[in-house]
Each structure stands twice: as structure tokens, then as C-alpha cells.
N, C-alpha and C positions, 0 to 999 in steps of 0.2 A: 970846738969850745961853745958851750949854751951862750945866747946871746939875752935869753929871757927864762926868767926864773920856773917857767912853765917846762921851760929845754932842758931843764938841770934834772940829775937822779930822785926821785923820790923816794921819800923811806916811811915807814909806817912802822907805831907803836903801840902795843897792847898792855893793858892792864884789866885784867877781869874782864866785864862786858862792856871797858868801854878801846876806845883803839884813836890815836890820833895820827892824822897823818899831814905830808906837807903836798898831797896831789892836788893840785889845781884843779884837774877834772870833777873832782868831789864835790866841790864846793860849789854851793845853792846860788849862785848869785845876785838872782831874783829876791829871794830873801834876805841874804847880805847887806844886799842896793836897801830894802825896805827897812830894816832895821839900821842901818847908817846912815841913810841919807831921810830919812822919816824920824826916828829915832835920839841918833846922836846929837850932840849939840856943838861937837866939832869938824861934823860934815853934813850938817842940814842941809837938804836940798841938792848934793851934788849929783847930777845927772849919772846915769847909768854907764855910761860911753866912758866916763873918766874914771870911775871907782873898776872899771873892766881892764883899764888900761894899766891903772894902781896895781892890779892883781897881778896882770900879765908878765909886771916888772918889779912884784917882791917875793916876799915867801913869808907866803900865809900857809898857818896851822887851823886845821878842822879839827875838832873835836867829835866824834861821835859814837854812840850807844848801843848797844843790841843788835848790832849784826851788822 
């Protein structure tokens, strides 16, 4: 049994050139972190270490484009 949402099946979905999926691996983190913790205003400032940890233990959708 997955213990963490990163452990669980991933699925990916297409539509035209864009394709969403729920891999963890995918996702920009770096970016992420910058855009939510720079960004947002309901997670200013939180450190890198915990928004990785967020990740580790939901199920985040990426969205992405052309290829």
C-alpha cells in the first residue's frame, strides 16, 4: 500500500497539445516554491523543505503544453 502520494499510480490526461498529469516527478518545484511562496498570499514565504514535504504527501495536478 503507497504510503505517500508520490507511491500511488499515476495517470496522465490529454487534450490537444495540452496533457495533465498527477506525476510528481513532473513537477517544477523550484518554480512552484517561487510562485507560492513569492507569489501567493496564502503561503508567503514558506520555506522550500515544507511545500516539498506538502507535495510529497498530496496529489498535485500539473498542467502542461506542447510536448
Amino acid at each position: 500500500m503507497p504510503t505517500t502520494a508520490a507511491e500511488a499510480r499515476v495517470s496522465t490526461w490529454r487534450r490537444g497539445d495540452c496533457e495533465a498529469s498527477d506525476d510528481p516527478a513532473r513537477l517544477d518545484l523550484d518554480r512552484v516554491h517561487d510562485w507560492i511562496g513569492g507569489q501567493s498570499y496564502w503561503a508567503a514565504g514558506i520555506p522550500r523543505e515544507r511545500l516539498a514535504l506538502a507535495v510529497r504527501h498530496s496529489l498535485c495536478l500539473g498542467l502542461y503544453r506542447g510536448g
